[in-house]
Structures are given as C-alpha cells and as structure tokens.
KOLBANU-338690 format. One record per residue: x, y, z of N, C-alpha, C, O in turn; residue in three letters. Coordinates in pm, whole numbers, plus 50000, padded with zeros to 5 digits. Layout:
KOLBANU-338690
XYZXYZXYZXYZala
...
//
This chain:
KOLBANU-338690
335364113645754335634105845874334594108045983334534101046084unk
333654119745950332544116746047332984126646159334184128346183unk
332114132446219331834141446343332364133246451332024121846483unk
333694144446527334364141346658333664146446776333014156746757unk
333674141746888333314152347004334364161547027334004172347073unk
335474160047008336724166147026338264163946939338784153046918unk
338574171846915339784170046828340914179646854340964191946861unk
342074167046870343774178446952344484176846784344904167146721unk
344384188846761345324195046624346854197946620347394204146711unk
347554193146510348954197246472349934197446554350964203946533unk
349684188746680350994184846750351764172546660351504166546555unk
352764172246752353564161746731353624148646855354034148046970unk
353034140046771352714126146819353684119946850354514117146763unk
353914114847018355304106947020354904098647126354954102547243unk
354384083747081354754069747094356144063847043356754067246942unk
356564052247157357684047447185358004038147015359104033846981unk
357114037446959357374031946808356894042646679356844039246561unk
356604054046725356164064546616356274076946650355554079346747unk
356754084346620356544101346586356504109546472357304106446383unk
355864118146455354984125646374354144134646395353394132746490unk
354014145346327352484147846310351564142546319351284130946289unk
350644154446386349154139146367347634152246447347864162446511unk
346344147146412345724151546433344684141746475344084133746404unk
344564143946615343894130346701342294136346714341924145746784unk
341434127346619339594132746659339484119246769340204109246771unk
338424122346853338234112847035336574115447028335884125647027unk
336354104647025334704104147018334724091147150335414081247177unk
333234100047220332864093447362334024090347422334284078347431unk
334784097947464336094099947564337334084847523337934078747612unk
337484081547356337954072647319338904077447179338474085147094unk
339734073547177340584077947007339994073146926340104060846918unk
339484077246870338454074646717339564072346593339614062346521unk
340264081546590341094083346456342524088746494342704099046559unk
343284082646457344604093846430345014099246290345364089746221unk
345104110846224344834111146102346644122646068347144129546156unk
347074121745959347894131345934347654143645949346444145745933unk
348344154445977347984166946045347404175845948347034187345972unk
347354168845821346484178145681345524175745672344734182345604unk
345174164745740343714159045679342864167745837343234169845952unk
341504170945753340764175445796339534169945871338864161345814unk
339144175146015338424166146116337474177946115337854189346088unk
336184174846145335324180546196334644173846374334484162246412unk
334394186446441334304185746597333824193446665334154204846631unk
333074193146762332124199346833333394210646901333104222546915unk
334584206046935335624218146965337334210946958337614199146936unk
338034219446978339184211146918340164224047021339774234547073unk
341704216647017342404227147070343664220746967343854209646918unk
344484235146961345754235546822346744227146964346744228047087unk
347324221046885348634215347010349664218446863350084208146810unk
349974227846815350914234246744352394237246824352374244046927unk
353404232946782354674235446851354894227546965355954229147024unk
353904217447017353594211647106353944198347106353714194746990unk
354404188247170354064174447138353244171147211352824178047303unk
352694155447172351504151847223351884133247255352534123747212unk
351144136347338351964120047465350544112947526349504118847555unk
350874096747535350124092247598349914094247731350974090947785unk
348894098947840348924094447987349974087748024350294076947975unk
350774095548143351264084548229350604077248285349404079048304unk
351504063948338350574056148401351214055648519352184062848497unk
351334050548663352184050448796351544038448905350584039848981unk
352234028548890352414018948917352364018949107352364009849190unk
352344031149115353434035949252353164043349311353824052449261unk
352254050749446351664060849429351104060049566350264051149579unk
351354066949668351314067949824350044078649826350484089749856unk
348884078849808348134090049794347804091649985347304102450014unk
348044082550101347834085350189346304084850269346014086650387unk
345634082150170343614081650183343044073750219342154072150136unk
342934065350314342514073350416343764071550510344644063050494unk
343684081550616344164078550731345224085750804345624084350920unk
345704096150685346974101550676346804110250575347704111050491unk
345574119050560345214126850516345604139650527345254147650441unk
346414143850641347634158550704348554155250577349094165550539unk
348904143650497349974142750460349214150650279349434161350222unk
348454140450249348224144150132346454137450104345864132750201unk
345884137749986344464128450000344004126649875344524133849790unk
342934116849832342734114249722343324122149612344164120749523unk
342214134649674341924147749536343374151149535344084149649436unk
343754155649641345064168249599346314154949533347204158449454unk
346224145749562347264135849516347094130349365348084125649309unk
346104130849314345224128349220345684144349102346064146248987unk
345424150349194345604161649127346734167249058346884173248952unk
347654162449172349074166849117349364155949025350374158448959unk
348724142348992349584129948901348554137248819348544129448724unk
347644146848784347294155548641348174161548633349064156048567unk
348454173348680349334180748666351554175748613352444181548551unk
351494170048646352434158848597352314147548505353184138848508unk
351264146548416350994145748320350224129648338349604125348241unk
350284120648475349564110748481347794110148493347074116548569unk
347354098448371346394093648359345634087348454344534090048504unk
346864073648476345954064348603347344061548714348494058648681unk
346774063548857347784060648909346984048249001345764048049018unk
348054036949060347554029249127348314032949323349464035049360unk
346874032249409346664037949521347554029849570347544018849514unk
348854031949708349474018649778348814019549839347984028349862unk
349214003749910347863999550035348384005950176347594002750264unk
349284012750218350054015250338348944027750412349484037850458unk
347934026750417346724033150449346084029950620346574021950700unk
344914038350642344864032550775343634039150752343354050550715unk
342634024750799342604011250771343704005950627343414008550510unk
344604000650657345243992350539344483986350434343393981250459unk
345133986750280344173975750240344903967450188345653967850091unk
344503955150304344803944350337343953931950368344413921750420unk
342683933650330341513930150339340133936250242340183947250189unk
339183929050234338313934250148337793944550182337683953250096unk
337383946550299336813961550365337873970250385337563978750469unk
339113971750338340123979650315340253989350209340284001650200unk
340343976350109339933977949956338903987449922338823996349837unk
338153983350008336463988149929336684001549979335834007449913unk
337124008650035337304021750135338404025350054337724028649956unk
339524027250019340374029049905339114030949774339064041049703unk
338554024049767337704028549618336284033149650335394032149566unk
336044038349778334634046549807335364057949771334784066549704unk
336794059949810337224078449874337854075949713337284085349658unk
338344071949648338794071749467337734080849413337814091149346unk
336574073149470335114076249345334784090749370334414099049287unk
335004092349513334214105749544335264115449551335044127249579unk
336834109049519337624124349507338394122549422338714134049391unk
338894116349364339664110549231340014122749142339714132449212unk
340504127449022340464132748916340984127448814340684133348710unk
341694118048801342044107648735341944094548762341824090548878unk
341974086748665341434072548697342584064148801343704069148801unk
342424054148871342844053948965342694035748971341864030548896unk
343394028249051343434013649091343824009649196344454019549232unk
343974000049304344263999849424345373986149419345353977549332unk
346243986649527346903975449540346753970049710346673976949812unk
346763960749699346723953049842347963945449904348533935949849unk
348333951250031349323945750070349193931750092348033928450117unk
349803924950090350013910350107351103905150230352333904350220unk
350243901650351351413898750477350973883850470350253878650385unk
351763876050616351953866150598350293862150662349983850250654unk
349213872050726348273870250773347263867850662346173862850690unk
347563871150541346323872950438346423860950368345443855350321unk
348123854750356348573848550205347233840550127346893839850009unk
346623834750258345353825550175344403829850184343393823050205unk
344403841250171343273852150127343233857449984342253862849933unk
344463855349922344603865549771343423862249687343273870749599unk
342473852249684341303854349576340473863249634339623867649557unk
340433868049767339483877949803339733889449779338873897349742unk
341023892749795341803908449734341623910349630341163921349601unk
341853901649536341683902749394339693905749359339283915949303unk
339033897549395337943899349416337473910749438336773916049352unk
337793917849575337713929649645337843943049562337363954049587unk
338953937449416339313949249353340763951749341341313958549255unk
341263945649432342843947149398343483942649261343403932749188unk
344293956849262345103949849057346623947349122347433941249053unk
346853950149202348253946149272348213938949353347083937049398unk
349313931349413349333925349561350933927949525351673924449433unk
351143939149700352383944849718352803935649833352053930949918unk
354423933649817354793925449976356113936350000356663945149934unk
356193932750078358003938550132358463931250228357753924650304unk
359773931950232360473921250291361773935250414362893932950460unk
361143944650422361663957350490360793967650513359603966350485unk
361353980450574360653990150592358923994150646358384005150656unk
358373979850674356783981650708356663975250800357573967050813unk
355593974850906355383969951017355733954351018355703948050912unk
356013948951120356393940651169355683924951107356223914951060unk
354743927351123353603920051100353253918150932352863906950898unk
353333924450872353463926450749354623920550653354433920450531unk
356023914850718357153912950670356633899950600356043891350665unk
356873898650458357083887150422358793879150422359823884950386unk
358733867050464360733866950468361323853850443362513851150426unk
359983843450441361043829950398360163830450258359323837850208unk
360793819350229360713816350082359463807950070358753810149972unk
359123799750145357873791750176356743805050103356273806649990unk
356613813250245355423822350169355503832450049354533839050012unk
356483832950002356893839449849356553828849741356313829549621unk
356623817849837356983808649667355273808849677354773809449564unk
354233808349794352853805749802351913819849718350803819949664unk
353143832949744352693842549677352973847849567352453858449534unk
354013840349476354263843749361353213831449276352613834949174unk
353073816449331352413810749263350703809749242350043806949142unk
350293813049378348703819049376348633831749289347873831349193unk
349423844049314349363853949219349363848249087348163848349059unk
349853844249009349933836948895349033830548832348713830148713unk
348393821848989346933813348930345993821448886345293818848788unk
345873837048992344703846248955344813857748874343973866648859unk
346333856048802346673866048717346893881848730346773891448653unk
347263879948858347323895248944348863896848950349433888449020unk
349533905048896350933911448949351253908449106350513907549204unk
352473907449092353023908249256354183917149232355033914249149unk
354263933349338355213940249316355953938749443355273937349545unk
357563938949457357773933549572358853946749635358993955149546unk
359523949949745360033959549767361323949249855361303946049974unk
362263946049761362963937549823364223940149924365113933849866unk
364893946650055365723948350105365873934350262364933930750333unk
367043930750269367493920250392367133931350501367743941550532unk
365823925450554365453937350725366463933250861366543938650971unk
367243920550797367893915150952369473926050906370073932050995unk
369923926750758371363935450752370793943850776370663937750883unk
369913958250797369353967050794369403970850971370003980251021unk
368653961451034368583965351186369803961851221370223969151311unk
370483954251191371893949651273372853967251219373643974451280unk
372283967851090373673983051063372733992651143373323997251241unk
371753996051133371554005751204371164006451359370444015351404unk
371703996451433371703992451561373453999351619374064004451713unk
373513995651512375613998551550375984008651512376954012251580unk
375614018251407375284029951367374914040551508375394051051550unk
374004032851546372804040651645373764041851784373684051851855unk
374914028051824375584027251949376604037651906377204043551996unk
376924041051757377964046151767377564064351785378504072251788unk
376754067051791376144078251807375934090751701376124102751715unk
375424082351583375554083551450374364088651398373714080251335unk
373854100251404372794107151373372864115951263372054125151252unk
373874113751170374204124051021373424122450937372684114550996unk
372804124250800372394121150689372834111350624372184104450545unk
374214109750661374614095250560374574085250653374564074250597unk
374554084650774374254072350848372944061950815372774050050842unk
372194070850751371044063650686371504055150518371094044750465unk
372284063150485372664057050388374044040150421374124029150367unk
374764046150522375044035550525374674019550655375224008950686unk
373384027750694372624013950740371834007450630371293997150671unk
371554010350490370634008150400371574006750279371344013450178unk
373143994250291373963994050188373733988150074372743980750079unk
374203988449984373553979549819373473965949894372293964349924unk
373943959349921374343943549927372943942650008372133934149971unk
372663950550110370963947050178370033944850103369223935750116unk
370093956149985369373952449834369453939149747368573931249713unk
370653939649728370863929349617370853911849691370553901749628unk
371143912149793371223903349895369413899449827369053897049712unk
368903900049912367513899349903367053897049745366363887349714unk
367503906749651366803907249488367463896349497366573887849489unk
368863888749512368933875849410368213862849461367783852749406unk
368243866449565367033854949693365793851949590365393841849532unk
365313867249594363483867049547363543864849390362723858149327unk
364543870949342364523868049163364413850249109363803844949016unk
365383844549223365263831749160363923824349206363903813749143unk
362923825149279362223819549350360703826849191359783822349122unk
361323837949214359933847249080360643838148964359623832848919unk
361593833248894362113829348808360963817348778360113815848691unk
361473808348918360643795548906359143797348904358483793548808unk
358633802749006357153805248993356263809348926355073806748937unk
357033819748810355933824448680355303834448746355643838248858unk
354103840448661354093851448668354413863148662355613864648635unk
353503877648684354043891448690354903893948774354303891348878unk
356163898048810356463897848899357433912348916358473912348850unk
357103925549008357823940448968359053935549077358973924949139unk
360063943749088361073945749156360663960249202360763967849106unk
360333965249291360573978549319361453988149328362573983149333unk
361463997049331362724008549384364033999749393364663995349489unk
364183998849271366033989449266366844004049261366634012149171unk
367494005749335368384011349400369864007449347370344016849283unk
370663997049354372263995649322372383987549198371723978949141unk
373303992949184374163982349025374353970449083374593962548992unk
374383963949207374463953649201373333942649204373583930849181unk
371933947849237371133945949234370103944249100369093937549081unk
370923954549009370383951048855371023944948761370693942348645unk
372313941848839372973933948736372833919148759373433910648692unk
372103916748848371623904348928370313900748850370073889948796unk
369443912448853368303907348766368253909648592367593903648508unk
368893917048584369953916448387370233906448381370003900948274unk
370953897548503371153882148436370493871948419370523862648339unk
369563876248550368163867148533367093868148397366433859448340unk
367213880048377366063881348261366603875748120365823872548030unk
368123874548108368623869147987368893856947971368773853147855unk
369313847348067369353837348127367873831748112367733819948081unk
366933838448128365643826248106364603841848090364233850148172unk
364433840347947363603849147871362133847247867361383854147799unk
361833839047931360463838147961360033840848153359023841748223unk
361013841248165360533849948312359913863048241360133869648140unk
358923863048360358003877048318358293887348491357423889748575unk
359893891548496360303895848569360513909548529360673909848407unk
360583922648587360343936648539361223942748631361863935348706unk
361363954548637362163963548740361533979448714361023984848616unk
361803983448842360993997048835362804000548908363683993748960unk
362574018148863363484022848916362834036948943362074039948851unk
362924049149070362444060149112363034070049049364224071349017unk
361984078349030362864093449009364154102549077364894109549008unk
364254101149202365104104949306366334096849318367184102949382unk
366724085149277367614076749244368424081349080369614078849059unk
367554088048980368264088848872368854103248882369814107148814unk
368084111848985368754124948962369404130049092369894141249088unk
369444123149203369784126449331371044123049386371234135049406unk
372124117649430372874110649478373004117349636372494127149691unk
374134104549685374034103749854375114123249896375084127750010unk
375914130949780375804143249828374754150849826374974162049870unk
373394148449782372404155749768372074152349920371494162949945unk
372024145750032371274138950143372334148850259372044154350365unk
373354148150199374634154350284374144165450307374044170450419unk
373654172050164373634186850177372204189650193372014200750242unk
371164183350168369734188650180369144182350278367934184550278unk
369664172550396369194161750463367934157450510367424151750414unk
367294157250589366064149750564365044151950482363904147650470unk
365684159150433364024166950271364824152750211363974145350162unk
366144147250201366114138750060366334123050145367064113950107unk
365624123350246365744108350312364474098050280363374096950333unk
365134090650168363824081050153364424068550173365444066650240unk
363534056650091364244046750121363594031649985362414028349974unk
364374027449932365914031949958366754043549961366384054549920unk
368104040550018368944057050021369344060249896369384051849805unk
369644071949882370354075649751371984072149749372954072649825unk
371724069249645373244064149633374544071149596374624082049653unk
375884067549499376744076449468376724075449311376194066049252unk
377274084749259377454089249130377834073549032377144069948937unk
378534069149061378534055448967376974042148976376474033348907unk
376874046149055374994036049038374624045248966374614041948848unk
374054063949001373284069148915373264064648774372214062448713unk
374684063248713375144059048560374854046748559374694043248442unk
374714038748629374384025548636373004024548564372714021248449unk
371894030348720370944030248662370384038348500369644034048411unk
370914047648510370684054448350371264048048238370874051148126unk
372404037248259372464027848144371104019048110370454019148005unk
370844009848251369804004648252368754006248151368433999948050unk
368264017648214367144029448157367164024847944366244020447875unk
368414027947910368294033347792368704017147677368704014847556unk
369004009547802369573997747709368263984947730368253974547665unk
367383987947819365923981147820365993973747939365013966447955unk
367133973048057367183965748162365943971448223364903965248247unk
366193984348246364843985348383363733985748293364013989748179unk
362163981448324361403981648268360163994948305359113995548242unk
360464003148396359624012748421359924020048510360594014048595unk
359654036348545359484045348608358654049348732358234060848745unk
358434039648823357644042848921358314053549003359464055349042unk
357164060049013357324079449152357404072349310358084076849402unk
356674062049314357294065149477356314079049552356394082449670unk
355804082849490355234094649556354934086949708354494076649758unk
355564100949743355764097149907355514107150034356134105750139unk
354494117950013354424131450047354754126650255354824115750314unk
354844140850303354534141350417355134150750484356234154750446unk
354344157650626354554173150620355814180050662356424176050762unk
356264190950584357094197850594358284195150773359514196050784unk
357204191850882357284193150998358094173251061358814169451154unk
357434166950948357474155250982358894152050908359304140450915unk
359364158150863360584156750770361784164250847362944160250854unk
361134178750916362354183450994362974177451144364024179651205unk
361834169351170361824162351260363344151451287363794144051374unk
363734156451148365144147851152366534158951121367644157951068unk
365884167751178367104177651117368424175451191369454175551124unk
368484173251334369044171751451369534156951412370734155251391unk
368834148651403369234132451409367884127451320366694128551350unk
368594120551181367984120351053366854106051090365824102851032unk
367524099851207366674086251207364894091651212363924086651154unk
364974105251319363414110051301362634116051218361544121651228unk
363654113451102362624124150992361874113350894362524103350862unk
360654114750849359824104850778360534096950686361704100550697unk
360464089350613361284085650524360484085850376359604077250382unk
360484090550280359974100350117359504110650070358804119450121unk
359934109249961359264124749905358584122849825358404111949771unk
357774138849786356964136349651357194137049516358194143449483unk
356624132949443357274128849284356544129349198356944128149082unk
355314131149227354254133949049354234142448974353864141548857unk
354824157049058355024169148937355814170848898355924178148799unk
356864164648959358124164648917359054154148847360284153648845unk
358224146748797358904128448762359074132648607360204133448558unk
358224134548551357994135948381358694151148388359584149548305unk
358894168948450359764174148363361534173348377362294181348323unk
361974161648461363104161048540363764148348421364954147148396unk
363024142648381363014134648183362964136148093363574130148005unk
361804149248077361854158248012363514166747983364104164447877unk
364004174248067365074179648079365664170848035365884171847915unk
366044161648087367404146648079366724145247895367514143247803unk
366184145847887365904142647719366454154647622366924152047511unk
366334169247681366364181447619368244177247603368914180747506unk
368674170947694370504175347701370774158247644371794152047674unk
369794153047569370824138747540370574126647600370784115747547unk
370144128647707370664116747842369304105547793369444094947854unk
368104105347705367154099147686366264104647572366174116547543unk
365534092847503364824102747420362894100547488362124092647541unk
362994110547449360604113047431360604097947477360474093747592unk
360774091047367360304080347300360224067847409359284060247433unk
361574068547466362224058247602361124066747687360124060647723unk
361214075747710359924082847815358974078047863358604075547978unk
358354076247709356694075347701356894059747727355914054347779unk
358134050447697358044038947692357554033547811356524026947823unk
358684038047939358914038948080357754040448200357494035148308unk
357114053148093356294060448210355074060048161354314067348225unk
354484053448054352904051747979353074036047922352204029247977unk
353684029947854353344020147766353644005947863352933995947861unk
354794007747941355203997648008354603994648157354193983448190unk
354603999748196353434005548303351973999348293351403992948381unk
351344003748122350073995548131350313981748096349843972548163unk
350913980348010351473964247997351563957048101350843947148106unk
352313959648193352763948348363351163951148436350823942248515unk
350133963148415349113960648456347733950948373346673946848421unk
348213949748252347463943748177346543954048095345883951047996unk
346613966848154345673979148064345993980847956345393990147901unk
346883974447883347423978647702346583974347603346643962147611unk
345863977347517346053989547492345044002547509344884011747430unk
344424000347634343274010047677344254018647725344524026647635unk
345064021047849346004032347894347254028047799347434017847731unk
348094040247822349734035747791349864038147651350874036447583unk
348404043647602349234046247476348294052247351347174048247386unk
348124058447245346924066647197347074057547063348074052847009unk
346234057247041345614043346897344094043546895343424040846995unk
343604046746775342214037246771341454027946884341874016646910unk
340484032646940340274025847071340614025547208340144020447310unk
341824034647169342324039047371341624047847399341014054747317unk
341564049547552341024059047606341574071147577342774070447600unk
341234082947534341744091347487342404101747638341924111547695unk
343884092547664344274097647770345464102347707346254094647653unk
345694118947715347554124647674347704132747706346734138847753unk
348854138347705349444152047776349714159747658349754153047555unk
349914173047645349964183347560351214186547679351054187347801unk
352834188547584354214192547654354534199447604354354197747483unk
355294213447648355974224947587357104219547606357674219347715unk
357694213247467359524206647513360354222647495361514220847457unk
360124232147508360794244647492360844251547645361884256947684unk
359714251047724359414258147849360504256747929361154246447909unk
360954265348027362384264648086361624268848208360864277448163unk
361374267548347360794271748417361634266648611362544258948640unk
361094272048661362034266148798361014256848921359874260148953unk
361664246348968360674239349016360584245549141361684249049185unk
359714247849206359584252849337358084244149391357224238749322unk
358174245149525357934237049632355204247449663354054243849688unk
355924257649635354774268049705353794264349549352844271649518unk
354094255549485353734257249314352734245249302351594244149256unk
353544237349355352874222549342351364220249430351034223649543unk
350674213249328348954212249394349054197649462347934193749491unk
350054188649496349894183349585349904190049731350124202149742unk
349684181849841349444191449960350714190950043350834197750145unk
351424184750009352974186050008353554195849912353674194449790unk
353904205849985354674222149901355714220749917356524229249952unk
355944205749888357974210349924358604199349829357964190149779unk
359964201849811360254191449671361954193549722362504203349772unk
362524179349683364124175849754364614187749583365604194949590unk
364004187649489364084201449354363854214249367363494222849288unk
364204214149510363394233749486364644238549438365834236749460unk
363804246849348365004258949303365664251649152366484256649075unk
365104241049146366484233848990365304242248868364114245148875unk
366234243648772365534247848650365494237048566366514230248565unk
364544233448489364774222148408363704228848288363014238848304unk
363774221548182363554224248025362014213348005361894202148055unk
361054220047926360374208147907358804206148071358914202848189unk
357674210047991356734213848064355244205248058354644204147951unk
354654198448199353374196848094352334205748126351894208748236unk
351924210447981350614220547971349274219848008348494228448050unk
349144204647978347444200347960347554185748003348694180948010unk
346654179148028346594163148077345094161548064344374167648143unk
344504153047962343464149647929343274135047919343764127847831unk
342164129748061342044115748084340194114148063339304119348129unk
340124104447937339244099847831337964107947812336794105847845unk
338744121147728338064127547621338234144547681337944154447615unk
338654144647790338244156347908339514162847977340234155048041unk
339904177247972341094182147984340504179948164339364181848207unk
341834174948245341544176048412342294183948442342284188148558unk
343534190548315344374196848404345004204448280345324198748175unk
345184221648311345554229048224346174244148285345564252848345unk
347194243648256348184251948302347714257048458347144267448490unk
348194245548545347804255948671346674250448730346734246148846unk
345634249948661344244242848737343504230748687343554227348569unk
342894225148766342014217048757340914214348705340024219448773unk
340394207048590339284213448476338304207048562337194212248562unk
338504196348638337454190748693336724185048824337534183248915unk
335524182148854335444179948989336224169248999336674161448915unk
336374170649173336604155349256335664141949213334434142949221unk
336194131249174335074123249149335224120348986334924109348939unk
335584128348927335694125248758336384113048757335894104048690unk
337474110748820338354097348807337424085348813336374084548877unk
338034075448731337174061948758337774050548815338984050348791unk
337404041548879338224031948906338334021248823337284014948806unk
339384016948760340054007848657338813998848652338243997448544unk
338373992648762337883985148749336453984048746335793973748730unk
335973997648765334684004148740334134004648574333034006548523unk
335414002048525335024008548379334693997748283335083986548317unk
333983998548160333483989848120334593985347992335433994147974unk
334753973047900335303975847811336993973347870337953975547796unk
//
C-alpha cells in the first residue's frame, strides 16, 4: 500500500455507519487508506490508539470565540484551543464581534486574527441585519459560510422581525447557496415579561427563566419554519430550547420532506435544567433559559430518534466577574457559558450509561455539522480523501471536570466538580496532533481558514 507520512494503529473506528477496527495510514495531512487492523502499513511514524477509539473531528457550527473586541473574555488561540482539546476540528467564528462581521471589512478581520492565531481550522459567519439584507453576495464573497439572523437577544439594530425581510433572507441565501442559521425567540413576549418581572421586583435566577417562556420560542419557530418551508434552502434553527418548539418543527420536516430545515440543540439544555440556575445562578444563565426536567427528555428523545439534527456548543465564555455581576439581581450577569471542553465528554458519559450511542455522537457533532456546511466529505468524517481530522478517546477515563483545567481563558464551567466517564486524549486536524493530553502540539496560526484551503 505504499509509504504513509503517518499512521494511527489498532483503535477502534467509530463512524455513524461503521465500527471496527481499523488502522488509518494519512499521507499529506489526508486519509490515504483505512485498512483492517492486521494489515500492515509502513510510515515515517505512527502512534498505537490500542484500547482507544478513534473518531472523526468535531465540527461546531457555533462558536463565540470573542476576536476581536472582547478579547478579556476569550481569543482566537485560547478558544481555538480549547475546541482541540474537546476534540473539535473546525469551528465556525460568530459574528457578535467588535468590529462585527457584518460587512466585508468585518469578515476580513475575523480571518486576519483566524490565520495568525487559529489552531484548528476555522470559518466565519456573518450576521445578517435588516441594514445589510442586500448586501448578502458581498458577505458571501467576503468569506462568509454562514449568514446568522436573530429575531432576540442582540442589539437593536440587528433584529430581524417581519417576514418581508426573512422571506428576502431565506430566498437570496438560497440563490447563493449559503446556510441561514437563525436564533428564533418573540423579542416583543420577552420585553413585555421581563418588564413586569422587573416592576415586580424580581431579581431571582428563575425570573430569567420565566421572562424567556417556551411559547416565546415556539411562537416565533412556527412563524419562521413556515416561511424556511416555502423559501428553500439551508436553513438551522438554533438553540431550540422547548418541546414545543420541536414538535413544531418534527411536523414541519415530515409534512414536507424536502424542506432542507435542521435543528441544533446546546449542550447545557441536555444536561442542565431550570434547578441547576436555582442553585448555581448566574454561572448557569444563558439564553435560552434552561428549562425543566420533562423538555430535557424531550430534547434527548429528539436526539436519538433523528428530530434534532446537530449539537451546536454555544460556546459562550466571559469573565468570572462579568457573570457575578448577577449574583445580587441575575438580570446583570452576562448571559453564557463555555462549552468546547466540555460538550463531547458530557456524551461521552451519557453514552457510557445508555442514554446514546458513539455512533449518534459522531453523527451530531462531526458528520451532520459538515453536511449543513457543505464540508462532507472533507470534515465530518474519516474515509479515503478526508482531511485526516480525529480524536483518539479513552471511553474508560473517569476524571472530574473542573473549571482551573480548561485552556480556554474562561476557567470556569456551570460542571465544576461533575465526574463523567469517557476522555479526549489527542485531536489531530489534517495529518498533525494540535492537541495531546494537556497541551498544544502547535503554533498559533496552524489553523486554516475553510476557505483558504484548496480542494
């Protein structure tokens, strides 16, 4: 079979349609071969992944790295760093930056500070307000693989809210073949509850939860679902939050099977609920709120029966200080947390006890992921010809998550202290370990931008 540059030995191979043994040779930072774990490779160096399984790159759809502008919070490298260490390949940058990118000279600044601090490959998304809408061939142009809207939670100016400019931005997206991910909550139920909330002198942890009720959610998803229905195209649901909100788009997607409609659901939603906010309060205030124990099961049906279509982190860092800021009255504490080191072993675990297998994992958090970006089968998944992007996992490791551990620049996690099962060891993005127990194999700058790359 010919001389490898590198070859990962005698793990166990687990794609969402195969597991096995297998012995992967990667020539010029690409999968050359996948061969049975007997057959013999020759290679300039090789590492045993014995007892080990072996996984495609995550991919993260979702991903607040903060660069520029808000760099106290977190920044390229260290954000970059930790989606190695958590076993992601390529994550895509949000535009909620300052300078925003919201414009081409936005963009281009999002992928100067990628190139020069990156460690994994990396993509940018561009917000989409009602100031740009007839701008999207320039974003796309510019480099954007997303165009994000929200209809809540972001400046004023930014709100997308009638249907006029949705229907202008789901159908231009479409013409230029660019995803539209949308973050759908009603901002008028939202200020009216937390206006009356606020008179009533309502400063608890759950007051956030109940200015931010399902129906604000689902209100809105069945608005935008039917409008993405008609218009075609990619079209994500973000951070779906309530059962009523996915059972809204479960009906849409069966109801007309050629909608190319998707759903992302967060890490902090499948393992958190609204007593976790009670008791840990503004460390677990994001948004959407966490909910109660019957959505969690909601969403984890979802998960396993093919409703939701992916795992976005949400990574949402920001400092320790900016979070206590709501200890007193929760309205002042930032609103997210962080999620890249902790997204894949918190699935890991949930897989060790039943609740999911590997397989749904890798589906969720690598294969489906590059698919809605169009990267399949270069990311998302190890075959002949992918970039030779995977994680090396100790599904045996039992270890405790703590906050002082994590190489993002956010040391704090709504998980401190949980023990969970299931570890990643190594994270190697095309051909090149970036990340191995603990450190960083490589400079700032190794990452490429999606769209930098050739092929």
């Amino acid at each position: 079979m010919g001389v490898f540059d590198y070859m990962v030995l005698n793990g166990e191979l687990v794609t969402p349609s195969w597991r096995g043994p297998a012995n992967i040779g990667i020539k010029d930072g690409r999968v050359a071969v996948i061969a049975p774990a007997g057959v013999k490779l020759e290679a300039a160096a090789s590492y045993d992944a014995r007892g080990k399984l072996v996984i495609p790159a995550l991919v993260d759809t979702h991903v607040h790295l903060r660069d520029p502008g808000h760099t106290h919070k977190e920044d390229f490298y260290t954000g970059t760093a930790a989606a190695a260490a958590g076993g992601y390949g390529t994550v895509v940058a949000q535009p909620n930056t300052d300078p925003p990118a919201l414009d081409p000279a936005g963009i281009g600044r999002v992928f100067e500070l990628g190139r020069e601090r990156s460690v994994v490959d990396f993509a940018v998304s561009a917000q989409v307000t009602p100031g740009n809408l007839t701008s999207l061939a320039q974003l796309k142009e510019a480099g954007a693989l997303i165009f994000d809207a929200a209809t809540c939670d972001v400046p004023a100016d930014w709100l997308i809210s009638t249907g006029r400019d949705f229907w202008a931005l789901f159908t231009g997206a479409a013409r230029l073949g660019v995803p539209v991910a949308v973050y759908a909550t009603d901002a008028g139920l939202v200020g009216d509850f937390t206006r009356t909330l606020q008179e009533w002198g309502r400063v608890d942890p759950l007051a956030w939860v109940e200015a931010r009720p399902p129906v604000a959610e689902a209100a809105e998803v069945a608005r935008l679902s039917q409008l993405a229905r008609a218009a075609g195209g990619r079209i994500l649901f973000r951070q779906i939050s309530s059962a009523a909100s996915l059972a809204i788009l479960r009906a849409v997607k069966l109801s007309c099977p050629s909608a190319n409609i998707s759903i992302e659901v967060n890490p902090h939603h499948l393992f958190l609920t609204a007593d976790d906010l009670a008791r840990l309060g503004p460390v677990a205030k994001m948004a959407p709120p966490l909910r109660d124990r019957e959505t969690v099961r909601a969403l984890w049906k979802g998960l396993r029966d093919g409703t939701v279509d992916m795992i976005g982190g949400d990574h949402a860092p920001h400092t320790w200080e900016e979070k206590m800021a709501g200890q007193e009255d929760i309205w002042q504490a930032a609103s997210g947390v962080p999620t890249l080191e902790t997204a894949l072993p918190l699935m890991l675990d949930a897989a060790s006890r039943g609740q999911i297998t590997v397989e749904q994992i890798v589906s969720l958090m690598a294969e489906k992921p590059a698919r809605w970006l169009n990267l399949y089968p270069r990311k998302g998944t190890l075959a002949p010809g992918s970039d030779a992007d995977l994680v090396i996992l100790d599904p045996a490791a039992s270890w405790e998550i703590r906050g002082k551990d994590l190489l993002s620049k956010c040391r704090w996690t709504p998980f401190e202290g949980l023990r969970v099962k299931g570890r990643v060891e190594r994270t190697m993005v095309r051909g090149r370990w970036v990340y191995a127990q603990g450190t960083i194999m490589v400079r700032p700058g190794y990452g490429q931008g999606i769209l930098d790359q050739e092929g």
